[in-house]
C-alpha positions in Angstrom: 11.1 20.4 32.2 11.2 16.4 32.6 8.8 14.5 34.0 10.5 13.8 37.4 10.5 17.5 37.9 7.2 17.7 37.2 5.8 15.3 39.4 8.2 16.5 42.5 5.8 19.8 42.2 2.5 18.0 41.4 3.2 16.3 44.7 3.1 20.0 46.4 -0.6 20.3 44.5 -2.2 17.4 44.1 -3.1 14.1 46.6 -0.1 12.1 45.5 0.3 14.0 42.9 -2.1 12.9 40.3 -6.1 12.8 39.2 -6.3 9.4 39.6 -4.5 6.6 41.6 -3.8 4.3 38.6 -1.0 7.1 37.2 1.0 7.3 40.5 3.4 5.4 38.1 6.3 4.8 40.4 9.4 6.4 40.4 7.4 9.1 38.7 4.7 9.1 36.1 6.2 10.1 32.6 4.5 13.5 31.1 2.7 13.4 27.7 3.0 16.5 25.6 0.8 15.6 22.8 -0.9 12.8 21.2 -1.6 11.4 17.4 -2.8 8.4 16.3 -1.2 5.4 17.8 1.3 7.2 19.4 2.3 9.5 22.9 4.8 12.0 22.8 6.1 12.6 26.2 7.9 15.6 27.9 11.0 13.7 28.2 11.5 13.5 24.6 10.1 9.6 23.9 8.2 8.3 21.7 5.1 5.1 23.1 3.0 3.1 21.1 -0.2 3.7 23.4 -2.1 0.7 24.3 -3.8 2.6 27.3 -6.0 4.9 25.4 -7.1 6.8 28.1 -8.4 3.0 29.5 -10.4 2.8 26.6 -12.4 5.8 25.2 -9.9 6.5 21.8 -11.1 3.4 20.0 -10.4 5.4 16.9 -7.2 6.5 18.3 -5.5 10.0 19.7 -6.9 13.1 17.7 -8.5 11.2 15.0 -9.8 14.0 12.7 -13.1 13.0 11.8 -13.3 13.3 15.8 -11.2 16.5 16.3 -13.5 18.4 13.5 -16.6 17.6 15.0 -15.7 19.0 18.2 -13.6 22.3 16.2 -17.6 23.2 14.7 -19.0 22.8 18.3 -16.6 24.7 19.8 -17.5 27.3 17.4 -21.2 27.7 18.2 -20.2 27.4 21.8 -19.3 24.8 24.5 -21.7 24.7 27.2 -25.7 26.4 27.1 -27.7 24.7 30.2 -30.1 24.1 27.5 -30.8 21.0 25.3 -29.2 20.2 22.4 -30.3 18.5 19.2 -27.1 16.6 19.0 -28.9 14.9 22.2 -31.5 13.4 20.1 -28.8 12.4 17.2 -26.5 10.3 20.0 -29.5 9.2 22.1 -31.3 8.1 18.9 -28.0 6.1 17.9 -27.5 4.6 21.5 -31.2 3.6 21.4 -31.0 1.8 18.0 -28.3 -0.2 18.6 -29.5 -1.9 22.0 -32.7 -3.4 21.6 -32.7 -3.7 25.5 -32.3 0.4 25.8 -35.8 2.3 25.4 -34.1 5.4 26.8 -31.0 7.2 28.4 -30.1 10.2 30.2 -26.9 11.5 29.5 -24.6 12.2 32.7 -20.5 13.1 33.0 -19.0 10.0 33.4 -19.5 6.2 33.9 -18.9 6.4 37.7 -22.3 9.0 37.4 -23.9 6.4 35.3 -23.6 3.1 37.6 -25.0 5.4 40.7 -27.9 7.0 39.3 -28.5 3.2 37.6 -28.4 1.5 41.1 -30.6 4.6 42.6 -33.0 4.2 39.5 -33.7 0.2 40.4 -33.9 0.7 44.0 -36.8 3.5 43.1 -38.4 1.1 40.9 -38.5 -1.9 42.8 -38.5 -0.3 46.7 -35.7 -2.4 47.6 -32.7 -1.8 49.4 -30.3 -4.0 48.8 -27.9 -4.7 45.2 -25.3 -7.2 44.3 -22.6 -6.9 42.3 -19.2 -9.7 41.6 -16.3 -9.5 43.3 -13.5 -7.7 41.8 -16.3 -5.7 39.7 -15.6 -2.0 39.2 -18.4 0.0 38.7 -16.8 3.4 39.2 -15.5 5.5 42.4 -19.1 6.2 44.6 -20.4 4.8 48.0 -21.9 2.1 47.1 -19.7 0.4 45.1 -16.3 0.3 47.0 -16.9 -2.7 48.4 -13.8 -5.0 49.5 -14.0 -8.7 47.8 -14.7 -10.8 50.1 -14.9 -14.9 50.7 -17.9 -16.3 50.3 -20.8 -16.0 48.1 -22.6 -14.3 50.4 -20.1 -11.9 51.8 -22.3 -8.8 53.1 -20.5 -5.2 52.1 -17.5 -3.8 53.9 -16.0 -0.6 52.8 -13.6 -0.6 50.7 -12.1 3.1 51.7 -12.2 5.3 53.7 -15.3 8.0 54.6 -17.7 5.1 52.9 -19.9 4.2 55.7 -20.5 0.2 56.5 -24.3 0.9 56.7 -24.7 2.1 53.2 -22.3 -0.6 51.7 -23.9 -3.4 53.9 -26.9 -2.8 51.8 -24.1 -4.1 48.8 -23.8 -8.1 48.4 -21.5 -9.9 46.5 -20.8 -12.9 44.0 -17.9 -14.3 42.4 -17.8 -14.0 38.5 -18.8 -17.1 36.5 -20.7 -18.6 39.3 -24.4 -18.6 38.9 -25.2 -21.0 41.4 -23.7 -18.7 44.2 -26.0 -15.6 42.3 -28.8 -18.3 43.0 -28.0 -19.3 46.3 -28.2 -15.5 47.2 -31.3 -14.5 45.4 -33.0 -17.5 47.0 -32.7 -15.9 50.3 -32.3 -12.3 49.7 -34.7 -9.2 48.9 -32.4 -7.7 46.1 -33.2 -4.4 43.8 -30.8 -5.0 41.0 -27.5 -7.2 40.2 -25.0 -4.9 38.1 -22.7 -6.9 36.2 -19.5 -5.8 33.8 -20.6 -8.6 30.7 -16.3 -8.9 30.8 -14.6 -7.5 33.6 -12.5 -5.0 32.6 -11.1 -3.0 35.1 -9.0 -6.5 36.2 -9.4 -7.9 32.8 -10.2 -9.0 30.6 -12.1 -11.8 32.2 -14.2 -13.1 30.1 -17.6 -15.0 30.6 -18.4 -18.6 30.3 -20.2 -19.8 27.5 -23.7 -19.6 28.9 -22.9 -17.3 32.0 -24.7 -14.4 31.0 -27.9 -16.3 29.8 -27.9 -18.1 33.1 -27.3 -14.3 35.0 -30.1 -13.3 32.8 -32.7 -16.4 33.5 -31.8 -16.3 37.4 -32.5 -12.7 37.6 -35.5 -12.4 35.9 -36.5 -15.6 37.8 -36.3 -13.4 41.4 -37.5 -10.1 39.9 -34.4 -8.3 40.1 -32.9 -5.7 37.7 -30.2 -6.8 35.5 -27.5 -3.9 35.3 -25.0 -4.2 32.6 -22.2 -2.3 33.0 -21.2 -1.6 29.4 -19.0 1.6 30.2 -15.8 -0.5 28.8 -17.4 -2.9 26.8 -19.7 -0.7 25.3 -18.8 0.0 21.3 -15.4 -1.5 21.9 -16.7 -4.9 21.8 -19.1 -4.0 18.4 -22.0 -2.0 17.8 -24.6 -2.4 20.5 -21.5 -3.7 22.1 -21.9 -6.8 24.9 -25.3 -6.9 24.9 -25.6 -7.8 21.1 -22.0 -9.7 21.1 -23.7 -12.1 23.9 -27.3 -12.0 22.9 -27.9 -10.6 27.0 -30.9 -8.4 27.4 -30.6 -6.3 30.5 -33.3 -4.3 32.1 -31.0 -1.2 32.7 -27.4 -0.4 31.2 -24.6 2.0 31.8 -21.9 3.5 29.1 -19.4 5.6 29.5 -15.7 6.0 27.4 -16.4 5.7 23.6 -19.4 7.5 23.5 -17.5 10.5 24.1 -14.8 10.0 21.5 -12.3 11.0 24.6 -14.3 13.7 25.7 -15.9 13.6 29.6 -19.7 11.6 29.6 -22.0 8.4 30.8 -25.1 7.6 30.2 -27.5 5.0 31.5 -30.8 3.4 29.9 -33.0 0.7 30.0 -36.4 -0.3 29.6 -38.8 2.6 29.1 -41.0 1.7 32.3 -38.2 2.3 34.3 -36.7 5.1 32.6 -39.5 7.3 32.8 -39.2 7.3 36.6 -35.9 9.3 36.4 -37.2 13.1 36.8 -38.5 15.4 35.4 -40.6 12.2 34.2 -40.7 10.3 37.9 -39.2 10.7 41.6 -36.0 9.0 40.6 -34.0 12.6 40.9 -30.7 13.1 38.9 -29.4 16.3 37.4 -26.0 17.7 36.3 -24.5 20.8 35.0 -22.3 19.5 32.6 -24.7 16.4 31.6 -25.3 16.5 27.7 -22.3 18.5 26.9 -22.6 19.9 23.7 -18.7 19.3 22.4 -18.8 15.4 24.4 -21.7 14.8 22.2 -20.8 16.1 19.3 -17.2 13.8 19.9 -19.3 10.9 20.8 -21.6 11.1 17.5 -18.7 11.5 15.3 -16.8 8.2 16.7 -20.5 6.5 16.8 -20.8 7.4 13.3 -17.4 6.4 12.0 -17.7 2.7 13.5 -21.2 2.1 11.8 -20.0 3.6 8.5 -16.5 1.4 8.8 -17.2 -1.6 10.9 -14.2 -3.6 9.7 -12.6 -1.7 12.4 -13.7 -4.3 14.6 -12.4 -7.2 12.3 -9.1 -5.3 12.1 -8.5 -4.7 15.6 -9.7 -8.6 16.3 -7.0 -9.5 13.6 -4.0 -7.6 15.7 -4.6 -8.9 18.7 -4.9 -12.4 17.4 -1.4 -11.8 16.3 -0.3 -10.2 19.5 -1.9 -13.4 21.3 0.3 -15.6 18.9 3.3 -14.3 19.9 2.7 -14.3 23.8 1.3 -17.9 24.0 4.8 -19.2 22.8 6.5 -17.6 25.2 4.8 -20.3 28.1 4.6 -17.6 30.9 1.2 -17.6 32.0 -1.7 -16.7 30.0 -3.1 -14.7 27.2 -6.6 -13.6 27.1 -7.9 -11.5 23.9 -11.1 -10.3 23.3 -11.8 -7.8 19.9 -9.9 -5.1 20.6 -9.2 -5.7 24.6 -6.6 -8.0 25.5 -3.8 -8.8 28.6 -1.0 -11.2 29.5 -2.0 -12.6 33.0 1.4 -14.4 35.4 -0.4 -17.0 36.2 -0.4 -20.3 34.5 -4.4 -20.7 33.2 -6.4 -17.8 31.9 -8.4 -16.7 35.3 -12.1 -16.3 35.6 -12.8 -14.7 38.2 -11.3 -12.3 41.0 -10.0 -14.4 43.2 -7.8 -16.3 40.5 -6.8 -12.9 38.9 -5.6 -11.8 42.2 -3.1 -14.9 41.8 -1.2 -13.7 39.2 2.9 -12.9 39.9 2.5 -9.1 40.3 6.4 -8.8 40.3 7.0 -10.6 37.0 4.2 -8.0 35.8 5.6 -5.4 36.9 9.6 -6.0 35.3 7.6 -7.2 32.1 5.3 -3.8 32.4 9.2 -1.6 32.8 10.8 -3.8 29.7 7.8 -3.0 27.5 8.1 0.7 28.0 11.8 0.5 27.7 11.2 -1.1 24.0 8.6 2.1 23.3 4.9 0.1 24.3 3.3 2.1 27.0 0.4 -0.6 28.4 -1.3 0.0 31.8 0.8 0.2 34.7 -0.7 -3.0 36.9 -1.8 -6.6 36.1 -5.5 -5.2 36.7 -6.5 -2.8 34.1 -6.9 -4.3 30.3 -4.7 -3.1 27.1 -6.6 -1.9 24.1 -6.0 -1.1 20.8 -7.0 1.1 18.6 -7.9 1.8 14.4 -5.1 3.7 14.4 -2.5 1.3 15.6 -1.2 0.4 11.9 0.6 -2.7 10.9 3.9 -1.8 12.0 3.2 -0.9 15.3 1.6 -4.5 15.9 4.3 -5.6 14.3 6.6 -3.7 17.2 4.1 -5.1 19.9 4.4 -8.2 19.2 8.0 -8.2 18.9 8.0 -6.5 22.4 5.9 -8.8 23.9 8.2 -12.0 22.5 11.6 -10.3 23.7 9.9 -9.2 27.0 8.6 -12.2 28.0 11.3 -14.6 26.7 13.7 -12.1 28.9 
């Protein structure tokens, strides 16, 4: 069956007819069948180089044995016991030695978990209301933080769909990115719990910091006793080890993760300084629970993909390597901008790289979009909007950069 058959009965099932808005890929999302390496094999009989990755988890790539074994012996012994786990302590122990700003963490389902019980966690440890987070942030899909962008530095919360109610999101302020005077100018005047921040914004990235934005976040905040959040759910592992936090020399008081930890498989986590952390119950009144939080076979995927970056970390020097050569390519073809960071990296319409949301949101959607539909046509799936950052992976090899970049030369220069 090909995709568009597919999708005219997913329609009939599902709300639009997908698990998540960003694969309403339009005429009709295309099907994968299975996955290796580099690559996506689709229902429809094509064959992508996948610069998605699952928007970012399969830093080692798609079924990357090392990853797939460790979750084989788990699923032998069992998949899910309500219980704790000593593969807890072996991940948690990990997470813990490479932040030197995370005393503790409590393992949750997914990153969109993590930033809410993060925010609930500062406002129980301060006893204030109100949090502030930058425009054009994403922070995951709850209440609080589906907040419209708004125009000034001091824009107060309006929902940003519907069924959010405007009392609980006018208790969420916002800044624009790379502006610490504006963070100032509301902390001067504001009674604030906690300012959660993505170190490089990444769900409409990547935007990356100035060079002394995060110190100045980091000096203002602790300046107005307010809880620095870091939002590390992208950045975290993809970045390095101990991911933005150690790349940028920021110490947060709390920070959420989320993707790569797993190796692919459902989980978040948030930590932080241990006088905080021990408020989260059974410890303190902070409540937070979950069924499926600690899953035994998302642990055991997580410590195995962990474990492989810290025993090969030229990964990271690889993956900077390829997009540096990807990068080459795109700036000669003079349309707009190409930002690169690691292992993240995008082609923005717009004629300087953009640092914030406001300039992001300038960007020539329509030349995205027939550059987006010629790069699939040449066999390079990349996310499906201007918004959402490509990745690669360590098991893109040589040739398929090779094909990128050639598909980003002939697609732009079209």
């Amino acid at each position: 069956m090909k995709s568009s058959d597919l999708f005219a009965r997913a329609k009939t099932l599902m709300p639009g007819g997908v698990s998540s808005p960003v694969r309403a890929i339009k005429p009709n999302p295309f099907y994968v069948e299975r996955a290796a390496g580099s690559h996506l094999a689709t229902v429809d009989g094509a064959d992508l180089i996948d610069c998605c990755l699952g928007y970012g988890p399969l830093i080692l790539g798609h079924a990357h044995p090392v990853v797939r074994e460790a979750i084989e012996r788990q699923l032998e012994k069992g998949w899910l016991y309500g219980t704790p786990t000593p593969l807890e302590l072996d991940l948690a122990g990990m997470i813990t030695a490479d932040h030197p700003a995370v005393d503790m963490v409590r393992f949750v389902s997914s990153g969109s978990e993590a930033t809410m019980a993060a925010i609930r966690l500062a406002r129980g440890y301060t006893g204030k209301q109100d949090i502030i987070k930058v425009e054009g942030g994403f922070h995951g899909a709850h209440d609080a933080v589906l907040v419209k962008a708004g125009s000034g530095a001091t824009t107060l919360g309006v929902p940003d769909s519907a069924g959010v109610l405007a009392d609980l999101v006018a208790h969420t302020r916002q800044v624009p990115y790379n502006d610490p005077e504006a963070l100032e100018t509301l902390l001067a005047n504001d009674d604030v719990a906690a300012f959660i921040l993505e170190p490089i914004m990444g769900n409409i990235g990547p935007v990356l910091p100035d060079g002394d934005y995060l110190a100045d976040v980091r000096e203002i905040t602790a300046a107005h006793d307010v809880l620095l959040i870091l939002d590390e759910v992208i950045t975290g592992y993809r970045v390095g080890i101990g991911g933005a936090e150690v790349f940028y020399g920021v110490k947060p008081d709390l920070a959420t993760f989320g993707k790569i930890i797993g190796g692919g498989l459902p989980i978040g986590a948030f930590g932080g300084r241990r006088d905080i952390m021990e408020l989260v119950a059974p410890a303190g009144p902070v409540y937070q629970a979950g069924t499926f939080s600690g899953n035994p076979a998302s642990l055991a995927a997580g410590y195995a993909t962990l474990r492989h970056l810290h025993d090969h970390p030229e990964v990271y020097r690889r993956l900077d390597e390829a997009t540096r050569a990807i990068g080459e390519v795109a700036v000669d073809a003079h349309k707009g901008s190409f930002v690169r960071i690691g292992s993240l990296f995008k082609h923005f319409f717009r004629d300087s790289a953009p640092r914030d949301y406001r300039e992001v949101k300038e960007c020539d959607t329509a030349a995205f979009s027939r550059f987006w539909k010629a790069m699939l046509d040449t066999g390079v799936f990349l996310p499906p909007s201007q918004f959402e950052t490509n990745f690669l992976s360590a098991a893109h090899t040589t040739q398929d950069i090779k094909q990128i970049a050639e598909a980003y030369g002939s697609c732009l220069f079209a």
